[in-house]
C-alpha positions in Angstrom: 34.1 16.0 10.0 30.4 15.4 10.3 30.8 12.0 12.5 32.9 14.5 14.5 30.6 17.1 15.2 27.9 14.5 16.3 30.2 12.9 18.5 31.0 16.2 19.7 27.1 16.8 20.9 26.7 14.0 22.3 29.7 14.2 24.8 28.0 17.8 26.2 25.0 15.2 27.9 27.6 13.1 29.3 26.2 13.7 33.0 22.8 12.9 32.1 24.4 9.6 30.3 25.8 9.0 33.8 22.8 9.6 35.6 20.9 7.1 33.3 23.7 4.3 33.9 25.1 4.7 30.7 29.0 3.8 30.6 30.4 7.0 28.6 33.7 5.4 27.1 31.9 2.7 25.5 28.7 4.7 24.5 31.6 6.8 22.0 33.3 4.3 20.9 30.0 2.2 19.9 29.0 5.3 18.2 32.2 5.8 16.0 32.3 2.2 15.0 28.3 3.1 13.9 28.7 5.9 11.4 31.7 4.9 9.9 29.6 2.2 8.9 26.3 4.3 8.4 29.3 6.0 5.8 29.7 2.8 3.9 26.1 1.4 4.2 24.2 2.0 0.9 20.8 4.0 1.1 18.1 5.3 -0.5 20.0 8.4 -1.9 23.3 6.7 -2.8 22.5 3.8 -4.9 24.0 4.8 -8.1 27.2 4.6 -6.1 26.1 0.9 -5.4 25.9 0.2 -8.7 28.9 0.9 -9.6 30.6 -1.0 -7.2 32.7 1.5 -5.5 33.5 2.0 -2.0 31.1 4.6 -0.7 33.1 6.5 2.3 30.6 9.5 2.6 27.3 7.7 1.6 25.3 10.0 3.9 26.5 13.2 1.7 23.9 12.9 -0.8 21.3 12.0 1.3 22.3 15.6 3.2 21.7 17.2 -0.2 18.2 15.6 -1.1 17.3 16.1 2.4 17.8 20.2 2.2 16.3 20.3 -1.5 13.0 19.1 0.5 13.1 21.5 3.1 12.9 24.2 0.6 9.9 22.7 -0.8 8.2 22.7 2.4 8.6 26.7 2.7 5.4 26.3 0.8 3.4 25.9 4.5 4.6 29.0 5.4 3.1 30.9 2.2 -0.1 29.0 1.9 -1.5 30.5 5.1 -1.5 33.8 7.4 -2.1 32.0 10.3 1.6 31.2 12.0 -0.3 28.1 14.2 -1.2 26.7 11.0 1.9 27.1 9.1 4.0 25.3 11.7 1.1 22.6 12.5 1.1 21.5 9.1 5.1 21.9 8.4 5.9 20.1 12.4 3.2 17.1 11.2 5.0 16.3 7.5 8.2 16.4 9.7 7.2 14.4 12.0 5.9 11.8 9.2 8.8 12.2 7.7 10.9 11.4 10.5 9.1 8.4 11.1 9.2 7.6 7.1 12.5 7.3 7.6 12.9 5.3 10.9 10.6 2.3 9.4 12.2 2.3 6.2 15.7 1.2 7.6 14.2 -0.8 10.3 16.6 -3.9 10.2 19.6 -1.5 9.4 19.1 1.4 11.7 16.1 0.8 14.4 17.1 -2.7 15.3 20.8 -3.8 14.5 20.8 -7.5 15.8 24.6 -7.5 14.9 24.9 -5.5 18.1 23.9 -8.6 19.9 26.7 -10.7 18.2 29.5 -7.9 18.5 29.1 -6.2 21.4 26.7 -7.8 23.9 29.2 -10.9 24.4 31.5 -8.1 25.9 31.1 -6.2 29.2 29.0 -3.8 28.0 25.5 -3.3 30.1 21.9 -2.8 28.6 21.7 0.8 28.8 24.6 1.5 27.2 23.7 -0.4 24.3 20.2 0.6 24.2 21.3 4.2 24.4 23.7 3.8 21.6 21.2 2.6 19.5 19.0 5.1 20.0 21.8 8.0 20.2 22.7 6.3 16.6 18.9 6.7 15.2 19.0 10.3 16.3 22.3 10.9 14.6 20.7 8.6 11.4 17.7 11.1 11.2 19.6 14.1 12.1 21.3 13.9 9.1 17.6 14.1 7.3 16.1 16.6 9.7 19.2 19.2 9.9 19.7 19.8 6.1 15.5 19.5 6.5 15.0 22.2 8.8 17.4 24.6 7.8 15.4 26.5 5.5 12.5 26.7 7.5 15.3 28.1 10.1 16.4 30.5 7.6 13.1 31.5 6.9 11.6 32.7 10.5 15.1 34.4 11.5 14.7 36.9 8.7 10.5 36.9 9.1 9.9 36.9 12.7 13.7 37.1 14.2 16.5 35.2 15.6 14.9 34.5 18.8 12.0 33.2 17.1 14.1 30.7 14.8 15.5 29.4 17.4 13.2 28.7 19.6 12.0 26.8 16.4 15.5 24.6 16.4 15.2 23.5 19.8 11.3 22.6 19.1 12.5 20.3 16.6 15.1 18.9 18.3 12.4 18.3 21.4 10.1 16.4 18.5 13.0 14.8 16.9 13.5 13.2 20.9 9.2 12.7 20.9 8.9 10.9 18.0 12.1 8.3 18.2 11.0 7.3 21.7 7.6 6.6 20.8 8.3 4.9 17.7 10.8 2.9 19.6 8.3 2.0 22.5 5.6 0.9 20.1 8.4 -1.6 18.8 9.1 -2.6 22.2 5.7 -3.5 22.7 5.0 -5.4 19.9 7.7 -7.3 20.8 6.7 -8.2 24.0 3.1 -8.8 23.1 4.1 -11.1 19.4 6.9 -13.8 18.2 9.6 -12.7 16.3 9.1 -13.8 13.8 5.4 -12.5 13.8 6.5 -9.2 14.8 8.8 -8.5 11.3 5.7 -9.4 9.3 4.1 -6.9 11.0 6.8 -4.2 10.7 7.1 -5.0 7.1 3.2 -4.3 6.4 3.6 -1.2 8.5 6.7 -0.6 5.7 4.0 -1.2 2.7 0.7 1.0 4.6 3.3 3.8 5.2 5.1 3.7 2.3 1.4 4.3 0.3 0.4 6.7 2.5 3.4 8.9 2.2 2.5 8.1 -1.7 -1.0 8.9 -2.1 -0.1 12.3 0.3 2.1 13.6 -2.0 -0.2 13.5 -5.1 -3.6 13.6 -3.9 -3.7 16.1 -0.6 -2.5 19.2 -3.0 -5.3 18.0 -5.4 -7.8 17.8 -2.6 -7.1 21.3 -1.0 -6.6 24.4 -2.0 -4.7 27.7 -1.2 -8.0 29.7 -0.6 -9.3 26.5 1.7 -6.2 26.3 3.7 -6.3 30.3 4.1 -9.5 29.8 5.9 -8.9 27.5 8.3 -9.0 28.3 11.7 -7.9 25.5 14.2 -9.5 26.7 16.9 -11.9 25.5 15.8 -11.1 21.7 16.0 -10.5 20.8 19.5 -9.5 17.5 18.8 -6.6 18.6 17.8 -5.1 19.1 21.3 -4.3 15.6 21.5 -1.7 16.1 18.7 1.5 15.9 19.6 2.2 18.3 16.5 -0.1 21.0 17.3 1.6 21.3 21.1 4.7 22.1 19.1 3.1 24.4 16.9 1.3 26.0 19.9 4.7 26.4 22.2 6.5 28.4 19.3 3.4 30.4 18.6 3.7 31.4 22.6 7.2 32.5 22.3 7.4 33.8 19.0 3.8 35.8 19.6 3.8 36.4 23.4 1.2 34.4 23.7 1.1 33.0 27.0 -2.5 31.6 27.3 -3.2 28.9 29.9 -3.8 26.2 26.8 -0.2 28.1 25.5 1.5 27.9 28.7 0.0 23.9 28.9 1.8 23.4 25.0 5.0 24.7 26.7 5.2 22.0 29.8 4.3 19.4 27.6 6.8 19.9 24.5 9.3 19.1 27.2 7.9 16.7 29.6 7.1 14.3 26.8 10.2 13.9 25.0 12.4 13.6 28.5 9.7 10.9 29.8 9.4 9.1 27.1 13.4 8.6 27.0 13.3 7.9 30.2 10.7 5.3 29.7 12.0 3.5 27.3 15.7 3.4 28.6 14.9 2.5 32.4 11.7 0.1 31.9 12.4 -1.3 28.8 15.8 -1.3 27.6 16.6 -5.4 29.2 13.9 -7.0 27.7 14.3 -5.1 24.7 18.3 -6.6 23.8 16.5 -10.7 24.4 14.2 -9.9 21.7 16.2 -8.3 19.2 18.9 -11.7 20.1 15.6 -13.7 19.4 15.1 -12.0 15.9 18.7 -12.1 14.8 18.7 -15.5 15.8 17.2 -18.9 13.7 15.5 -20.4 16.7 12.3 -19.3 18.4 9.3 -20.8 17.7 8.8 -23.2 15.0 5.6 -22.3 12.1 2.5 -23.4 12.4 1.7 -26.4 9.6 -2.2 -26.2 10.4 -2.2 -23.8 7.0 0.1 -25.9 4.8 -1.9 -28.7 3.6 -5.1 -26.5 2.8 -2.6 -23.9 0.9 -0.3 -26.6 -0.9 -3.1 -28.4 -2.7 -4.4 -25.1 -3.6 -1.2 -24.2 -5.4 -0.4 -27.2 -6.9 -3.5 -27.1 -8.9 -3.3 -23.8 -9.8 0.5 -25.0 -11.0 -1.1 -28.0 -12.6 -3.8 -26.2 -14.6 -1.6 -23.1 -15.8 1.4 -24.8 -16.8 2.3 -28.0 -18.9 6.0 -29.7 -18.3 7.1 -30.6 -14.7 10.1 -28.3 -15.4 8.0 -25.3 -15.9 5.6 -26.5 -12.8 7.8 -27.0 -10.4 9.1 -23.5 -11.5 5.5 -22.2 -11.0 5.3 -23.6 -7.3 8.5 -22.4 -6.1 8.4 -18.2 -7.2 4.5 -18.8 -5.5 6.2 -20.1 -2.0 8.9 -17.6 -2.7 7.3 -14.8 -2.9 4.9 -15.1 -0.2 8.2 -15.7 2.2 10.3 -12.8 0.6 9.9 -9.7 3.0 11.6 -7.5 0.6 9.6 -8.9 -2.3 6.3 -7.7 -0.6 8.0 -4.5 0.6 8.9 -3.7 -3.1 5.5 -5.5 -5.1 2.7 -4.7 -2.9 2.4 -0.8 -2.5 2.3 -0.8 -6.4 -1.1 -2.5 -6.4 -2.3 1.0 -4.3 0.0 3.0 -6.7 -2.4 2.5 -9.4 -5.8 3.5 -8.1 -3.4 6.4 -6.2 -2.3 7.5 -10.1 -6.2 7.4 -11.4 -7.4 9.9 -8.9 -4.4 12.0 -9.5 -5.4 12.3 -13.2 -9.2 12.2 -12.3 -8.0 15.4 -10.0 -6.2 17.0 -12.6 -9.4 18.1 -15.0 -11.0 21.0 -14.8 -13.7 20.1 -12.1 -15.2 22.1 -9.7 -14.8 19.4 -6.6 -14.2 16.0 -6.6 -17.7 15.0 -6.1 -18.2 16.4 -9.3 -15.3 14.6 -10.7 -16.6 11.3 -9.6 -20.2 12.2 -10.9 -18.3 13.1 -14.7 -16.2 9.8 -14.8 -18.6 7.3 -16.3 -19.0 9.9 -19.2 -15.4 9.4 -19.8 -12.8 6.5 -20.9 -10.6 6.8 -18.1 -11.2 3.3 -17.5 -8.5 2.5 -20.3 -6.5 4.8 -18.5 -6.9 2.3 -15.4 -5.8 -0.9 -17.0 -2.9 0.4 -18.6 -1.7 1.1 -16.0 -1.9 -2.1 -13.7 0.5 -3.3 -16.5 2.8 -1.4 -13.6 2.0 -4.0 -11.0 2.9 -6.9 -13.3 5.9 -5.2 -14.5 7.2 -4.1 -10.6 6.8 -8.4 -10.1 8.4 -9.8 -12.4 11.3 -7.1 -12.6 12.2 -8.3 -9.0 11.3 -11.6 -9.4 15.0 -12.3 -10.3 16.3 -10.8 -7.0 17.2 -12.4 -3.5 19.9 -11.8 -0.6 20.3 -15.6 -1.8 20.9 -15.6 -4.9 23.9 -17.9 -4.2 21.7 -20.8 -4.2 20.5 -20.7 -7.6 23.9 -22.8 -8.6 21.1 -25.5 -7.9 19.2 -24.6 -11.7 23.0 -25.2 -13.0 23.3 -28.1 -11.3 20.4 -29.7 -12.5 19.9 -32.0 -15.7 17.8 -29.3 -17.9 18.1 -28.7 -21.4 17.0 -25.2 -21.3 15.7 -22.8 -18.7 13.0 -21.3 -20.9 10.2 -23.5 -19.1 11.6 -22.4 -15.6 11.3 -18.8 -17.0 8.0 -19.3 -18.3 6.7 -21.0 -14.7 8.1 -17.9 -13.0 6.4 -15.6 -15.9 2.5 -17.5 -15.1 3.3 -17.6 -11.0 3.5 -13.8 -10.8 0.5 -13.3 -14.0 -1.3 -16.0 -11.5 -0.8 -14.9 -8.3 -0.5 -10.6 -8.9 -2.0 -9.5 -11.6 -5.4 -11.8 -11.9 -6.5 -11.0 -8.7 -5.6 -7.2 -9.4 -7.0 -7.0 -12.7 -10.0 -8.7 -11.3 -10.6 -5.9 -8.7 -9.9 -3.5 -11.5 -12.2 -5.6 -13.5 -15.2 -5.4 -11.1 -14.4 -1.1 -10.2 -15.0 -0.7 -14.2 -18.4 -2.6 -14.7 -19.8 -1.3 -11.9 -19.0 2.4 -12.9 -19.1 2.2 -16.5 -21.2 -0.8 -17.1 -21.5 -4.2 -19.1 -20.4 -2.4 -22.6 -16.8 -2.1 -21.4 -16.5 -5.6 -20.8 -15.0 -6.0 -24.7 -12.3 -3.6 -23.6 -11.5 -5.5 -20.3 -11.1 -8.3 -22.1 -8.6 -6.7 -24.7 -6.5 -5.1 -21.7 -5.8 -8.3 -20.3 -4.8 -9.6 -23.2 -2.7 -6.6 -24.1 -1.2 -6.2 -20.6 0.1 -9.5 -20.3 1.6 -9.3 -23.9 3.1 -6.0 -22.7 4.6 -7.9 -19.8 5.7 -10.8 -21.9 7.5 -8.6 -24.4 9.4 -7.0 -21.8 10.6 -9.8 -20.0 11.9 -11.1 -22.9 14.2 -8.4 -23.6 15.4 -7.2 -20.3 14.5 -10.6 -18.1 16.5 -13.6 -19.3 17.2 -14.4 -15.7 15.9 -17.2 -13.8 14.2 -16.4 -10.5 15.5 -15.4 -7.2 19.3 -15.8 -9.0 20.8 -12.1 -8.7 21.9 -10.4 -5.8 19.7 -7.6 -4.4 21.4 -4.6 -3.9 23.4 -4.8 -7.3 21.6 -4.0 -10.8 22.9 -3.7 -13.7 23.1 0.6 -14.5 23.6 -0.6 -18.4 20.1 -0.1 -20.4 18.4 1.2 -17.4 17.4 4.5 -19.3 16.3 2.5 -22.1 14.1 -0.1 -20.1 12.3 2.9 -18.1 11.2 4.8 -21.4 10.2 1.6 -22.8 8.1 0.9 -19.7 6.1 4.2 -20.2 5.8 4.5 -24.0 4.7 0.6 -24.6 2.0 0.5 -22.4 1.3 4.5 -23.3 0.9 3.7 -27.0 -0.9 0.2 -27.0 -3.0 2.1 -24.7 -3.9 5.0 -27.2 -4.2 2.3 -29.7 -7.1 0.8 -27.5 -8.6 4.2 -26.9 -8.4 5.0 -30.7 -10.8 1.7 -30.9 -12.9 2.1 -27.8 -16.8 1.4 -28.7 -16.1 0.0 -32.1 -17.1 -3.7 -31.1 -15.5 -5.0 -34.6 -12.2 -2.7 -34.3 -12.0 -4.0 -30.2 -12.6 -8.0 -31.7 -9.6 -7.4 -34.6 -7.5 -5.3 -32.4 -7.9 -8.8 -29.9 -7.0 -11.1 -32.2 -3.9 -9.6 -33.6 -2.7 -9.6 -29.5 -3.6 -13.1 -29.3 -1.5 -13.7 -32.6 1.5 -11.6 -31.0 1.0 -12.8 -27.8 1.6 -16.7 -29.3 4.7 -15.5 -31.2 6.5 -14.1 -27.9 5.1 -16.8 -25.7 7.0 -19.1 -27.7 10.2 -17.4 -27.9 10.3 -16.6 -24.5 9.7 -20.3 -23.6 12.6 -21.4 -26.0 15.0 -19.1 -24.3 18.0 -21.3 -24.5 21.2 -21.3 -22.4 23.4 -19.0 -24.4 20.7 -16.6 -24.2 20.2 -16.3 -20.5 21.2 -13.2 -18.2 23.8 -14.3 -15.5 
């Protein structure tokens, strides 16, 4: 029914398809085959469903639900201020990043589908109909966000300001659904003309992590940094920057129909709210649309340009020492070298490992926040009198623990029949080279930076306890891998984990870490408790280390 009623929409532009050079037939047909598949694909929203192995025919339902539970969350803009320019500023801008959230985070899926250049492109189907499909198919992809998004703001200015009012406010967001597709999708473009391929998903896939912490750190800190009575007194008039946001344009054309304000700076918000979004879509689908479809077959396929080697032989001794010096056996080295190379080649690795490292500093100044300060100036200026610094290492246990629980995942996982194959008499050293890779090559460098953050702003007396959470981190990390990671590396399949025990595993995550750490806090200053409470880790630590390594075959996870 849904897939209907967008189908439906799109067929009342048909002329303008025409106009463009857009062959209609096809364009619907492309689309159908696109969300009955968008039905099936697994998401964000519907991976309990995945789990469970069952055939998802209305995957996008959920996602509808989640999607309107957050639009009545951001009613709050319209209660935190008077001012009707600021309420739609800020609620048009967290759209809009929103919006785009949601475009980079199913880039390969959604934003660039190489299997369109195996499946249709061989047939005699022309450029701009398969450009506009794709992008007619990430407008229908958000749209199923946005909609259910949107609606309670909708509901909200019919009954405050009037029909007229709340519509006008639809149409706007249609108009910056249109602005901010186009642009995102001609930034693409240009990165592709301007990098490799292969270059050019690196980059995406950083752009993945930056956003992905930035959307993290804006949820918890920005309502920490601001306040009600702040916001109220805001006038953004008074920033004339801000007419070079796209955002504020939007917020400045409904103001003008809503309020009857027809300004000359109003009546400029009103030209450009549709100028941009119909010239950026033409843009992109008259300029750039051939070029575009090579690319995307250059990233789909296994050619293009070969790697440089200039890097290998500086990196590949430095590796093999490190492998040399932290392990002992070849079995558990050559464990050690391969999760290093793996991981540094594993997109989806990175995309799931490295926003945790900003995670934990974006935690510590939510709880330093969450005192009774005046300011955050004054926040900072109280920390050294405090112990948050125990706080801080505790939790980079997180980052160790987000490693090494994916460690064990790849869209290859078929390929570990090789650690079968091979002449071994137990895996427990190749578990144990993959345990001191990640410690090596994640959480030393972390800790250090943690390390360095807590002498300089507490001082050389907490140098005991740094040396105690590093200790107890790792034993932390050790303890849970031997309960819940029996699995060699890079030997399960990605989108499939095992629902059994996952209840169990998160509250152990949170009340191990939680309660070593009071233990440490308990002992904090008390130089003799601090050098007993090490040794008995040490001790523990030993005990696990060498179960863990002995992990024989009948006790591994397949």
């Amino acid at each position: 029914m849904m897939n209907r009623f967008f189908l439906a929409v799109v067929a009342l532009l048909n002329p303008l398809w025409l106009r463009l050079g857009v062959n209609v037939p096809q364009l619907r047909a492309i689309l159908q085959a696109k969300l009955i598949m968008d039905d099936r694909r697994p998401n964000a929203y519907t991976q309990m469903q995945q789990k469970k192995r069952k055939e998802m025919k209305n995957g996008s339902v959920v996602m509808l639900l989640v999607s309107l539970l957050m639009g009545l969350f951001y009613l709050y803009f319209f209660v935190v201020s008077p001012d009707h320019l600021m309420q739609l500023f800020m609620w048009f801008t967290v759209y809009m990043v929103m919006m785009t959230i949601t475009l980079i985070s199913d880039f390969t899926s959604v934003l660039i589908d190489v299997k369109d250049n195996y499946v249709i492109l061989p047939r005699p189907v022309n450029d701009r109909t398969v450009v506009v499909s794709r992008l007619l198919h990430i407008m229908i992809h958000i749209s199923r966000i946005v909609l259910p998004l949107a609606l309670p703001a909708f509901v909200w200015l019919t009954v405050r300001d009037g029909f007229i009012a709340a519509v006008w406010f639809g149409i706007l967001v249609l108009l910056l659904s249109i602005f901010g597709i186009f642009v995102v999708n001609t930034i693409y473009i240009i990165a592709l003309k301007l990098t490799t391929p292969e270059r050019f998903k690196e980059v995406i896939n950083y752009v993945q992590i930056i956003f992905s912490v930035i959307v993290f750190a804006t949820y918890y800190l920005v309502p920490r940094l601001l306040r009600e009575s702040q916001l109220a007194d805001i006038n953004l008039h008074d920033y004339p920057w801000l007419e070079i946001v796209p955002t504020y344009w939007f917020a400045g054309a409904w103001q003008a129909v809503a309020d009857g304000l027809y300004t000359p700076s109003h009546v400029a918000y009103l030209v450009l709210v549709w100028i941009v979004p119909f010239g950026s879509l033409w843009l992109v689908i008259r300029i750039f649309a051939p070029s575009f479809n090579r690319k995307l077959a250059m990233i789909g396929s296994s050619g293009g340009e070969a790697p440089a080697r200039t890097k290998a032989v500086s990196t590949s001794m430095f590796y093999k020492q490190l492998a040399k010096r932290f392990t002992s056996g070849t079995q558990e080295q050559l464990s050690f070298e391969l999760v290093w190379l793996m991981t540094g080649r594993m997109r989806e690795f990175k995309l799931k490992v490295y926003p945790s490292l900003a995670y934990v500093f974006v935690f510590f100044a939510y709880f330093l926040l969450t005192g009774r300060h005046g300011s955050p100036g004054e926040a900072w200026s109280k920390l050294p009198e405090t112990n948050m610094f125990i706080f801080l290492i505790y939790t980079s246990s997180f980052v160790f623990l987000t490693a090494i629980s994916n460690l064990v995942y790849s869209d290859k996982h078929r390929a570990a029949w090789i650690y079968y194959a091979a002449p071994l008499a137990s895996p427990g050293q190749l578990l144990m080279g993959a345990f001191k890779a990640t410690l090596v090559k994640f959480f030393v460098p972390f800790y250090g930076v943690v390390a360095v953050f807590t002498l300089f702003t507490w001082g050389i007396k907490t140098l005991p306890d740094l040396a105690l959470g590093f200790v107890n981190v790792v034993l932390i990390n050790l303890v849970f891998a031997l309960v819940f990671l029996r699995k060699l590396p890079f030997s399960a399949e990605q989108n499939i984990k095992q629902s059994a025990g996952t209840f169990l595993r998160g509250l152990l995550t949170l009340i191990i870490p939680g309660g070593i750490g009071f233990g440490h806090f308990l002992v904090a200053g008390e130089l003799w408790l601090v050098g007993l409470f090490a040794l008995l880790s040490i001790a523990a630590f030993y005990l696990v280390y060498m179960k863990y390594r002995e992990t024989s075959w009948a006790r591994l996870e397949v």
